[in-house]
C-alpha positions as CSV (number, residue, x, y, z in Angstrom):
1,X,13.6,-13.3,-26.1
2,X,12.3,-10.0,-27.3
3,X,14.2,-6.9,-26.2
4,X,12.9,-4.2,-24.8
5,X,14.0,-1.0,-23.0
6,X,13.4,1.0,-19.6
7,X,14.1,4.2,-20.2
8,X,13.9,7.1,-17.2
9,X,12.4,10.0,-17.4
10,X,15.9,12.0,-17.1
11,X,16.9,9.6,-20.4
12,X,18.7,7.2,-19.3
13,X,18.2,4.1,-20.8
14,X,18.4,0.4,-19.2
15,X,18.6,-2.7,-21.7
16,X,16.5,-6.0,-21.0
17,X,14.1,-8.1,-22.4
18,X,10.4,-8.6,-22.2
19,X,7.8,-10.9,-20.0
20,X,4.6,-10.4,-19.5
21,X,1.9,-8.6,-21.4
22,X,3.8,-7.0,-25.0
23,X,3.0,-4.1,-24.8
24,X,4.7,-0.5,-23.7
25,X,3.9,1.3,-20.8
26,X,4.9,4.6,-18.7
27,X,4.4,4.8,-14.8
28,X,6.1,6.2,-11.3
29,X,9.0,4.2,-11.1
30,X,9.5,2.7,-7.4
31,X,11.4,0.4,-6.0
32,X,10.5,-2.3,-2.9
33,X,13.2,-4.3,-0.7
34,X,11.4,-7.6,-0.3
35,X,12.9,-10.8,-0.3
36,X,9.7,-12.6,-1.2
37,X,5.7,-11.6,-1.3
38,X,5.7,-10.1,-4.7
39,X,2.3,-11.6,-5.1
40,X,1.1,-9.8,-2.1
41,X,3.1,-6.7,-3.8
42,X,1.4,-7.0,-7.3
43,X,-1.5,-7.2,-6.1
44,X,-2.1,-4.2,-3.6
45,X,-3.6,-1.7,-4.9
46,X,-1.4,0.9,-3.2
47,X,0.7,0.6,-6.3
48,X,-1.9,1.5,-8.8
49,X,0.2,3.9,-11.5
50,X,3.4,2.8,-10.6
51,X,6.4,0.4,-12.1
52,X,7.3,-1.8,-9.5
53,X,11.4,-2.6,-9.1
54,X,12.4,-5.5,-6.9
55,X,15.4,-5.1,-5.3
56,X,15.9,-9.0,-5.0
57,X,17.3,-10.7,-8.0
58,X,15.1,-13.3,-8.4
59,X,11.2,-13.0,-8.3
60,X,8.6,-15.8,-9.0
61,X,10.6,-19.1,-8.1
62,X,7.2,-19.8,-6.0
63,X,5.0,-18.8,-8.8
64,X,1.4,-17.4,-8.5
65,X,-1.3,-18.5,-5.9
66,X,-4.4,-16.6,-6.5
67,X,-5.4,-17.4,-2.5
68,X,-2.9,-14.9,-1.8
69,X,-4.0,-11.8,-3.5
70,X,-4.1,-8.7,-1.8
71,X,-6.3,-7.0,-4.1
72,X,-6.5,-6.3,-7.9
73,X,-3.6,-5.8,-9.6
74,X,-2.9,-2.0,-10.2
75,X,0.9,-1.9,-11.3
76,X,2.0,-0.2,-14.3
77,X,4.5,-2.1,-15.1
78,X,7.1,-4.7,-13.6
79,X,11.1,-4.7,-13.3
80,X,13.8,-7.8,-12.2
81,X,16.7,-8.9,-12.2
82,X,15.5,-12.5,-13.3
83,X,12.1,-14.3,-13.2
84,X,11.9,-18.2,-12.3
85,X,10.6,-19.7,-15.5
86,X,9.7,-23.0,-13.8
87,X,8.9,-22.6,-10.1
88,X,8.2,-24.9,-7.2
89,X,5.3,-25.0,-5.3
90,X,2.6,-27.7,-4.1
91,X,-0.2,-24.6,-4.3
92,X,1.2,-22.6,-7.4
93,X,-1.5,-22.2,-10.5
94,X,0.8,-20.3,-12.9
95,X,3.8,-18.5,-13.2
96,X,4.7,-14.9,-12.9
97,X,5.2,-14.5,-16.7
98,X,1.4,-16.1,-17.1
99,X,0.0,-14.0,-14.5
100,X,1.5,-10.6,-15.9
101,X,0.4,-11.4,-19.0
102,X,-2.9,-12.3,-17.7
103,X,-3.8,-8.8,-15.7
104,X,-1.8,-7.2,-18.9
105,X,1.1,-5.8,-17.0
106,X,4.3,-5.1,-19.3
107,X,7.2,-6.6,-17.6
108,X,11.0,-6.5,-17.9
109,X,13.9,-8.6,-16.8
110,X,17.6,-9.0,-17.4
111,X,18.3,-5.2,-16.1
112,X,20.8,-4.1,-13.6
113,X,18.7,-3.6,-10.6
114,X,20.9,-2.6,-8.2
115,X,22.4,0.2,-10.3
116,X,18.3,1.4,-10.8
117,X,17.8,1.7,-6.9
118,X,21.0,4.0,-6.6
119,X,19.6,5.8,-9.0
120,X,16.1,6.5,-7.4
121,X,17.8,6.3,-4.1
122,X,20.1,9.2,-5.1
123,X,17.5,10.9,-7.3
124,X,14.1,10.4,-5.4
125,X,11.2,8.7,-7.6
126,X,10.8,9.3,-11.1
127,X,8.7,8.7,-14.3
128,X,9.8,5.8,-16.4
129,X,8.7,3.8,-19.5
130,X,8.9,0.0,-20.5
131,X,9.0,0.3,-23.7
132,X,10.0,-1.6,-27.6
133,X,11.7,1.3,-29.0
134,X,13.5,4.3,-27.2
135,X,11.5,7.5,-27.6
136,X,12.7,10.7,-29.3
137,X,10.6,13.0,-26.8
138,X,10.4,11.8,-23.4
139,X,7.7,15.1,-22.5
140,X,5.2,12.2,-22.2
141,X,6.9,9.8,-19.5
142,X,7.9,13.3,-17.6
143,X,4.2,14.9,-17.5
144,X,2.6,11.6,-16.6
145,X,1.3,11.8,-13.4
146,X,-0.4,9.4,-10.6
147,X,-4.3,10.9,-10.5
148,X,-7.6,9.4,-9.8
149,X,-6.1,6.7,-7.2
150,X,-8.5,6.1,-4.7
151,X,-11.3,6.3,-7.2
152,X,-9.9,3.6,-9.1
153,X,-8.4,1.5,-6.5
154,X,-11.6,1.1,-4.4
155,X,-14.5,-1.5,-4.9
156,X,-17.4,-0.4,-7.1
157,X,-19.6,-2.0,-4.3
158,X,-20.5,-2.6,-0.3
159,X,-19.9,-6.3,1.0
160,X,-20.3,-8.1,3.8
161,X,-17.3,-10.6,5.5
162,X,-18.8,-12.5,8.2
163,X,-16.5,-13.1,11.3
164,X,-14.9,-16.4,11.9
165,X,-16.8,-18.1,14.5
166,X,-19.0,-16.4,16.8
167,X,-19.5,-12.5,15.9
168,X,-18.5,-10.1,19.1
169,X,-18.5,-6.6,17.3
170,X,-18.9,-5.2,13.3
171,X,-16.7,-3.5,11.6
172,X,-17.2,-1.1,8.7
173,X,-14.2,-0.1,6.6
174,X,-13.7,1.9,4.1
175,X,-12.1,1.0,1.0
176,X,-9.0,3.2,0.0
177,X,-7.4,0.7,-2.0
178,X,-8.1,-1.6,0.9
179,X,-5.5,-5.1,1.3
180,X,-7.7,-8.4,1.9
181,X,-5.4,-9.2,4.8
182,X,-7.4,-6.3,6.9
183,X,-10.3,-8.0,6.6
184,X,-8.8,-11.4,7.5
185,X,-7.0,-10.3,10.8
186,X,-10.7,-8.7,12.1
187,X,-12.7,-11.4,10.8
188,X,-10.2,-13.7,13.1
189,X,-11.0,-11.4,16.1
190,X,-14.9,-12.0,15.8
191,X,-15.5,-9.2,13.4
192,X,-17.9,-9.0,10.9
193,X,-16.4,-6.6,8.3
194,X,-18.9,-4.1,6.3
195,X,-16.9,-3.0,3.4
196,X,-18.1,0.4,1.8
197,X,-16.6,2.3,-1.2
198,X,-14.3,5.2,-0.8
199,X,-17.2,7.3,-2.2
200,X,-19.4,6.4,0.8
201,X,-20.3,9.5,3.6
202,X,-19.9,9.6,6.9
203,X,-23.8,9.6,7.1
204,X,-23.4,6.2,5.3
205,X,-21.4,4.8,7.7
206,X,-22.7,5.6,10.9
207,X,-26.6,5.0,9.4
208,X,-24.9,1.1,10.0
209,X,-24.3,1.7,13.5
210,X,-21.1,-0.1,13.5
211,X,-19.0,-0.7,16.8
212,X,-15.9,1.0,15.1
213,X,-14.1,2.1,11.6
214,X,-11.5,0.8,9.4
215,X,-9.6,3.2,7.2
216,X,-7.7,1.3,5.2
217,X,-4.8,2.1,2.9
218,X,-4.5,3.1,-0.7
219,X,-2.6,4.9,-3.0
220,X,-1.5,8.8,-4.5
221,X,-1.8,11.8,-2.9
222,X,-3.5,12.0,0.2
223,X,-3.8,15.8,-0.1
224,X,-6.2,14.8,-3.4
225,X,-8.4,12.8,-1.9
226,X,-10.9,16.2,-0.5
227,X,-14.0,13.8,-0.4
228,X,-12.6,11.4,1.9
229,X,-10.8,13.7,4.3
230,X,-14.0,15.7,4.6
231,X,-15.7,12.6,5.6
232,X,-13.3,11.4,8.5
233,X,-13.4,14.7,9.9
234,X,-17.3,13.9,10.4
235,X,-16.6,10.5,11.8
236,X,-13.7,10.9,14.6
237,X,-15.2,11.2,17.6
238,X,-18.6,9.1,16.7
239,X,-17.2,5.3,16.5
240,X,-13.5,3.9,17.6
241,X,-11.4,4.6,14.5
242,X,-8.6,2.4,13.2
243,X,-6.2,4.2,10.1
244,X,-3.4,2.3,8.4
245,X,-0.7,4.1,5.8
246,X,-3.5,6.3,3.7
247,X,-6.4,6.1,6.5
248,X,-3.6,7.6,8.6
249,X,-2.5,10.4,6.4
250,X,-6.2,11.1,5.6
251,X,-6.9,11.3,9.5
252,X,-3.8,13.6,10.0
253,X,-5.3,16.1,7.4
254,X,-9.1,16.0,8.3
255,X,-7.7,17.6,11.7
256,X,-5.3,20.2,10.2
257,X,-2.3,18.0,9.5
258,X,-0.1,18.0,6.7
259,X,1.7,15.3,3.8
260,X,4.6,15.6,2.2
261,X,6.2,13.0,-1.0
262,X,9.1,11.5,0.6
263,X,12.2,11.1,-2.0
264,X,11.9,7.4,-2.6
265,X,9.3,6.7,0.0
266,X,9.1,3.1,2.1
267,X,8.1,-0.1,0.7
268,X,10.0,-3.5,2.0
269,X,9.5,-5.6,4.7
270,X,12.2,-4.4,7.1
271,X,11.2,-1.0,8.0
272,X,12.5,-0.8,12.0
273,X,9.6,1.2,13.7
274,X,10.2,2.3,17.3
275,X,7.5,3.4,20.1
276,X,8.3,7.6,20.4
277,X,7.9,6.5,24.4
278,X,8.6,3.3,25.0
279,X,11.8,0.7,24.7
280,X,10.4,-0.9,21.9
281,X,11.5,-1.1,18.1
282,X,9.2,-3.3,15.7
283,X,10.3,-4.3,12.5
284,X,7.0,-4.0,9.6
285,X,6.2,-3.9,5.9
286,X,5.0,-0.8,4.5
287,X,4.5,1.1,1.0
288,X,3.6,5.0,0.7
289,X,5.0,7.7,-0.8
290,X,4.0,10.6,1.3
291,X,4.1,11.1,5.0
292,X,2.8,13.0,7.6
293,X,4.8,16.5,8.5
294,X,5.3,16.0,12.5
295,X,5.7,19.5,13.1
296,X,1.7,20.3,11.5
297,X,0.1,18.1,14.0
298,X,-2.8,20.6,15.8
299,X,-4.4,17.2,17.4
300,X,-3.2,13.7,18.8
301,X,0.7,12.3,20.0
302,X,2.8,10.7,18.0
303,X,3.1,7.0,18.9
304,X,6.2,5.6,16.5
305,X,8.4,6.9,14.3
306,X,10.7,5.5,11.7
307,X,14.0,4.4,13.3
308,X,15.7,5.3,9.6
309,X,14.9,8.7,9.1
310,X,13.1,9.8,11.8
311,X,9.2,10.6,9.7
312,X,6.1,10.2,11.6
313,X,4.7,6.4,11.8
314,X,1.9,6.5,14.3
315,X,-0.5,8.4,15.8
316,X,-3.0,8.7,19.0
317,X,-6.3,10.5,18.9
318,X,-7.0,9.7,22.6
319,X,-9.8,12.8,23.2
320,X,-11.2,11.3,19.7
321,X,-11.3,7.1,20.6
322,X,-8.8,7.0,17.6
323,X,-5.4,5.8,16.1
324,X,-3.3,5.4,13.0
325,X,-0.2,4.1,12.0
326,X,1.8,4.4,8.6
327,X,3.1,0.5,8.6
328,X,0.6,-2.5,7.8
329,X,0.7,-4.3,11.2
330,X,-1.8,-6.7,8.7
331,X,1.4,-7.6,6.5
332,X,1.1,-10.7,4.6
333,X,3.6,-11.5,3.0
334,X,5.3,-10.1,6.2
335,X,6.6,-9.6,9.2
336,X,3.9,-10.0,12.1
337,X,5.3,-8.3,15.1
338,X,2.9,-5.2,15.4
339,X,-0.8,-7.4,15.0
340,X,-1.3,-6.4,18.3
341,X,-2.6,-3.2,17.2
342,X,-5.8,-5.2,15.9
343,X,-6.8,-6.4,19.0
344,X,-6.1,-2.7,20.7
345,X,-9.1,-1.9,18.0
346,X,-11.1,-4.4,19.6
347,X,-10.4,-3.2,23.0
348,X,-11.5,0.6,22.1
349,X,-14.9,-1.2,20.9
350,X,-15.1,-3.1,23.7
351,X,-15.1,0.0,25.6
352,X,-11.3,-0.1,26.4
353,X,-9.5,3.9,26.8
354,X,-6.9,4.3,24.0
């Protein structure tokens, strides 16, 4: 066992030892509440410049399945409690130590987890390094900053998902960072799914004549990604428009809205969502950092909001044939309660009022 050090950005230091790839590493350090899917979490590209904390003690007693893979893996670096060195499962391929070592991910194990999460929690996010030897000057881990996300989270290049069975409508969605599970949940409604780079204009798009838009997810600041939000200004109102987490912050902002970073953000499984008017509460996965500021709304009414701490989680665009919500109703690892909202897409293409 090779020690090795996490050491925050405010310079405290947390003791553990090293799996993965051997080498240092400084990131955003976050932390996520799920109980299982941390292949789904190391692989969505939502993470991309940050070190990932799991809550839960134990992480890869399932190992690594390659047919679950959200997307490539973006993460900075890795923290647990304890990693499962031989795990159990008929479709595993490797472990988590293999896997980390293989997308050359520094992780970290044998830390006090718990006492971490206070810490953000009572802190808000901060800049953190895996590292072999404690630094003398931390300016490095404190100035490092999350930049360039979209760019390098999207694909490099369009493809084309055919839909399962017989093909009803076609779909084109644009790559933020984009989870494979959004492709799976239309291609299961008859979609064929057209997916174009984040670099792609609106002319692009509509030149495809599509029955409606995807804007996926993805990771930084949504106030940095100018290109995009010009672009979905130029879309709304031309196709039915679909957002999840970044697509709806980038939505909010192309019609005058504003972000904001939240402390520690959201990013578990459990996050209780409840309709602003309606009985229900729905409980969904979800990682962001930022969040749409209610009160800058000029356009659309706010369909959910987090039952935790009130922020914005939804949004209606009726006069535009649009919606967005912050959650990933696509959650896989997950829970599954709000995949209605994909088949509410395919109603607003079918011709369906919002």
């Amino acid at each position: 066992m090779e020690k090795a050090y996490l050491v925050l950005q405010d310079g405290q230091v947390f003791e553990g030892f090293r799996f993965g790839a051997a080498r240092d590493a400084v990131g955003e350090l976050v932390f996520t509440t799920g109980m299982c899917g941390y292949i789904e979490t190391l692989t969505d590209p939502s993470y991309y410049g940050q070190i990932v904390l799991q809550t839960y003690p134990l992480m890869g007693n399932y190992g690594v399945i390659p047919a679950d893979f959200e997307g490539k893996c973006s993460v900075r670096g890795y923290v647990v409690r304890e990693w499962c060195e031989a795990p159990s499962n008929f479709r595993c391929e490797m472990t988590l130590d293999e896997f980390l070592r293989q997308q050359d991910v520094p992780g970290l194990y044998g830390v006090d987890t718990r006492e971490l999460t206070r810490i953000i929690r009572e802190h808000g996010v901060m800049n953190a390094s895996i590292c072999s030897q404690i630094p003398a000057d931390l300016t490095p881990v404190r100035q490092y900053a999350v930049t360039d996300a979209v760019r390098s989270a999207t694909c490099t290049q369009a493809s084309v998902h055919p839909a399962e069975g017989e093909k009803k409508f076609s779909v084109t969605l644009l790559d933020y960072g984009a989870k494979r599970n959004i492709v799976r949940e239309l291609q299961k409604r008859g979609c064929e799914v057209t997916v174009l780079p984040a670099s792609a204009a609106a002319e692009e798009v509509l030149a495809g004549d599509p029955d409606g838009v995807m804007l996926s997810n993805g990771p930084g600041d949504p106030a940095e990604a100018v290109f995009q939000i010009g672009e979905i200004r130029k879309l709304l109102g031309k196709k039915p428009v679909f957002g999840i987490c970044l697509g709806h912050q980038l939505t909010a902002l192309a019609l005058g809205g504003t972000t904001y970073k939240l402390k520690y953000g959201h990013r578990g499984v459990n996050q209780p969502v409840r309709e602003a008017d309606g009985p229900r509460t729905y409980i969904t996965s979800q990682n962001h950092g930022y969040a749409v500021d209610s009160d800058s709304l000029k356009q659309g009414k706010i369909s959910f909001v987090n039952a935790n701490d009130g922020t914005c989680e939804g949004i209606d665009y009726p006069e535009l044939n649009a919606f967005t919500v912050q959650f990933h109703p696509e959650a896989c690892t997950g829970p599954k309660d709000t995949g209605f909202l994909f088949d509410r897409f395919v109603d607003m293409m079918k011709g369906g009022a919002l």
